[in-house]
C-alpha positions as CSV (number, residue, x, y, z in Angstrom):
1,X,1.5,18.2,8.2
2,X,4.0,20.6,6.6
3,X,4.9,18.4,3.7
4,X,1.5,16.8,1.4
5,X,2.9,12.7,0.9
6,X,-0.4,12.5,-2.0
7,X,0.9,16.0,-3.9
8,X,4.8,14.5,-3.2
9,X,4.4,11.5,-5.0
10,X,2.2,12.5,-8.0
11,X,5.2,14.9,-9.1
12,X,7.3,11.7,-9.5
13,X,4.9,10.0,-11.8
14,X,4.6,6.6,-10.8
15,X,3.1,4.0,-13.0
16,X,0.6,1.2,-12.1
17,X,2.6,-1.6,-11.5
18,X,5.4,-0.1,-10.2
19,X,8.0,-0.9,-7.2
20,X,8.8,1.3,-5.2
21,X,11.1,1.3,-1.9
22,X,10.1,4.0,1.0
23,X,13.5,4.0,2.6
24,X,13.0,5.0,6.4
25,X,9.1,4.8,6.1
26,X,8.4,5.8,9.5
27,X,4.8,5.9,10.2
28,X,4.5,5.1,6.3
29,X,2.4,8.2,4.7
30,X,4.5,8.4,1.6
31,X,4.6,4.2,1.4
32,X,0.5,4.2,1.4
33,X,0.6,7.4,-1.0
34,X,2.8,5.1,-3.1
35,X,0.2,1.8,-2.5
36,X,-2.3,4.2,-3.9
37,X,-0.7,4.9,-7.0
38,X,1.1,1.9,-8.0
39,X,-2.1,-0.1,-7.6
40,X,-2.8,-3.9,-6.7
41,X,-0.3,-4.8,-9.7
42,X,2.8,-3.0,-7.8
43,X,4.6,-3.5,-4.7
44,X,5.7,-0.6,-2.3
45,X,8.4,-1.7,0.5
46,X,8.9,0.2,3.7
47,X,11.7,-0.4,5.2
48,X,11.9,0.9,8.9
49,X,14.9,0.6,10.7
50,X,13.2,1.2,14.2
51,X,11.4,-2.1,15.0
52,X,8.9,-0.3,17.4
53,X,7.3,1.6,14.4
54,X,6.9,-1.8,12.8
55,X,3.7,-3.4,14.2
56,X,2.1,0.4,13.7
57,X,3.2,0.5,10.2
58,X,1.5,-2.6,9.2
59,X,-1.4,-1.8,11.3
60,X,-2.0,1.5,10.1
61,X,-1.6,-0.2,5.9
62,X,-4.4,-2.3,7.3
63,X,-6.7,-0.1,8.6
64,X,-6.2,2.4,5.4
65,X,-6.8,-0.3,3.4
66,X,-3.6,0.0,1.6
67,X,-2.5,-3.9,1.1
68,X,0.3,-3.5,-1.3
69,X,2.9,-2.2,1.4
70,X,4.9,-4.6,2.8
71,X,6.9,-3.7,6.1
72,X,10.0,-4.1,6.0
73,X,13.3,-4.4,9.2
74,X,16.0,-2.7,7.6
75,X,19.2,-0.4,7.8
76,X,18.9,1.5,5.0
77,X,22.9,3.3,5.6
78,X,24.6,-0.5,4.5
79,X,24.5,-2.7,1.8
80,X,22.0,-5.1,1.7
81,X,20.5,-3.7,4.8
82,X,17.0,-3.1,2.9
83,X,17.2,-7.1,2.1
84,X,16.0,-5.9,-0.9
85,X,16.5,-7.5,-4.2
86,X,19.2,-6.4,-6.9
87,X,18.3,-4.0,-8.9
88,X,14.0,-4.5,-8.2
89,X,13.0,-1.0,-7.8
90,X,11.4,1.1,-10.0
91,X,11.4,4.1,-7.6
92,X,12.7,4.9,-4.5
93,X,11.5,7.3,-1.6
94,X,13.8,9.3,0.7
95,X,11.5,11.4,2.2
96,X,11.9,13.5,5.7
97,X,15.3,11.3,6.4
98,X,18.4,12.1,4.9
99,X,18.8,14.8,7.7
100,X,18.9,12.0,10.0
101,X,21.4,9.6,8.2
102,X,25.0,9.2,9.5
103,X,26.4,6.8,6.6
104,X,25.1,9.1,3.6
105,X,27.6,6.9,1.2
106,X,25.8,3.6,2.2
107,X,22.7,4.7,2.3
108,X,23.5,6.0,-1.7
109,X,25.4,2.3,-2.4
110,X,22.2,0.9,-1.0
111,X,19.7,2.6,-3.0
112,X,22.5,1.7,-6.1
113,X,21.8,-1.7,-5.4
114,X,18.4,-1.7,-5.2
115,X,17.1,0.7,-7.8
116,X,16.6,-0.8,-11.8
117,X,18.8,1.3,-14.3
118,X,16.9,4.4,-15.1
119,X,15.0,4.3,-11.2
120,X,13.4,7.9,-10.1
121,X,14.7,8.6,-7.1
122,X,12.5,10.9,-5.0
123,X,14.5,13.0,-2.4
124,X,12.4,15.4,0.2
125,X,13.8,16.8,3.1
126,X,13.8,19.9,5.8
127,X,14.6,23.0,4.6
128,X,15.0,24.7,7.7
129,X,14.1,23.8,11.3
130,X,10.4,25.7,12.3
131,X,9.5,26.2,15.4
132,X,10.3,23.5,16.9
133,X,9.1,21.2,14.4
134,X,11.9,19.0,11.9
135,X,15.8,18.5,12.6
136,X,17.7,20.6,14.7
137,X,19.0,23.7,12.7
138,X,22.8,22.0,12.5
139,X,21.1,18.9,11.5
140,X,19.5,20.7,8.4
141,X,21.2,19.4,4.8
142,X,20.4,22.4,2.7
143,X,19.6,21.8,-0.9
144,X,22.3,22.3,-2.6
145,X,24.6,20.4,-0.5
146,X,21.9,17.3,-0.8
147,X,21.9,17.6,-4.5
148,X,26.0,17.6,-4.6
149,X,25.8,14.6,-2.6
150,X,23.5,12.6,-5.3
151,X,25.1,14.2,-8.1
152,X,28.6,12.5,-7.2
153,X,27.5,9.6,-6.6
154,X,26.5,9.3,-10.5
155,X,22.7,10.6,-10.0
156,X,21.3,12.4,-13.1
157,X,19.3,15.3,-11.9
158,X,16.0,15.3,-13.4
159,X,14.0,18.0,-11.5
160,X,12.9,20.1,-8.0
161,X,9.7,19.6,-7.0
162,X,7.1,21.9,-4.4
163,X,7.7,19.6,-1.6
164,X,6.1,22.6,1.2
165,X,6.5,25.6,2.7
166,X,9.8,24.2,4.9
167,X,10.9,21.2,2.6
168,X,13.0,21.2,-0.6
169,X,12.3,18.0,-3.0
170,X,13.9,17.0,-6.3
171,X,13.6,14.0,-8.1
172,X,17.2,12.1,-9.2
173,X,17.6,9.2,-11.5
174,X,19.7,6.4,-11.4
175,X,21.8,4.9,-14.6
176,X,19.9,5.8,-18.1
């Protein structure tokens, strides 16, 4: 694995007890990283948009023994297409997706909704394409054009991250 989900997450410095949304979980190693952390006390969502990783996701929680992840059906480019509550998030993941998403202003509405005032919002993605590994190279957001993209959407910058040899991370807050 290029990117380390366990190292990831300790640089945003979640608290036991925390929620925490994984949006576009995928095969969920950053939602059980997050289980880990946030304890029996905490909740962590992942919300999958393609129903055929589903079934694996909640499998997979099951058989690592991680039972604070709840799987979730959801768009996460509209609002309300988490079906998560208002402002219920303490955190929210956006890891090894944003290359992917078409609607970049719903997905950043959604994650509006959803995140409490003051919400870390943790943001890792493909720096480059490598061999034949990640996004295709026109698929790549850089960096800078990622952090632009929070930024005007009223995201405080808080700080980059080491997120691996070919991914960029930063962490973004929401309100306060």
């Amino acid at each position: 694995m290029f990117s380390d989900p366990e190292k990831n997450i300790a640089q945003l410095e979640l608290r036991e007890g925390d929620h925490v949304a994984d949006l576009g979980a995928g095969v969920g190693f950053y939602a059980a990283a997050a289980g880990q952390v946030v304890g029996a006390s905490g909740q962590v969502y992942a919300v999958e948009v393609q129903k055929d990783l589903l079934d694996r996701l909640e499998h997979d929680m099951r058989h690592r023994g991680v039972h604070n992840v709840k799987v979730v059906w959801g768009d996460i480019e509209h609002v309300k297409g988490t079906r998560l509550r208002d402002s219920s998030m303490d955190a929210v993941l956006i890891c090894n997706v944003l290359f992917q998403v078409e609607d970049r202003a719903g997905m950043l509405e959604e994650i509006q909704r959803i995140a409490k005032p003051g919400a870390k919002i943790l943001v890792i993605d493909w720096s480059e394409s490598f061999g034949g590994m990640g996004p295709r190279p026109e698929s790549v957001l850089p960096v800078i054009e990622a952090k632009s993209l929070f930024e005007r959407a009223g995201f405080i910058f808080e700080k980059d991250i080491q997120a691996g040899e070919h991914h960029y991370g930063f962490i973004v807050k929401y309100g306060q």
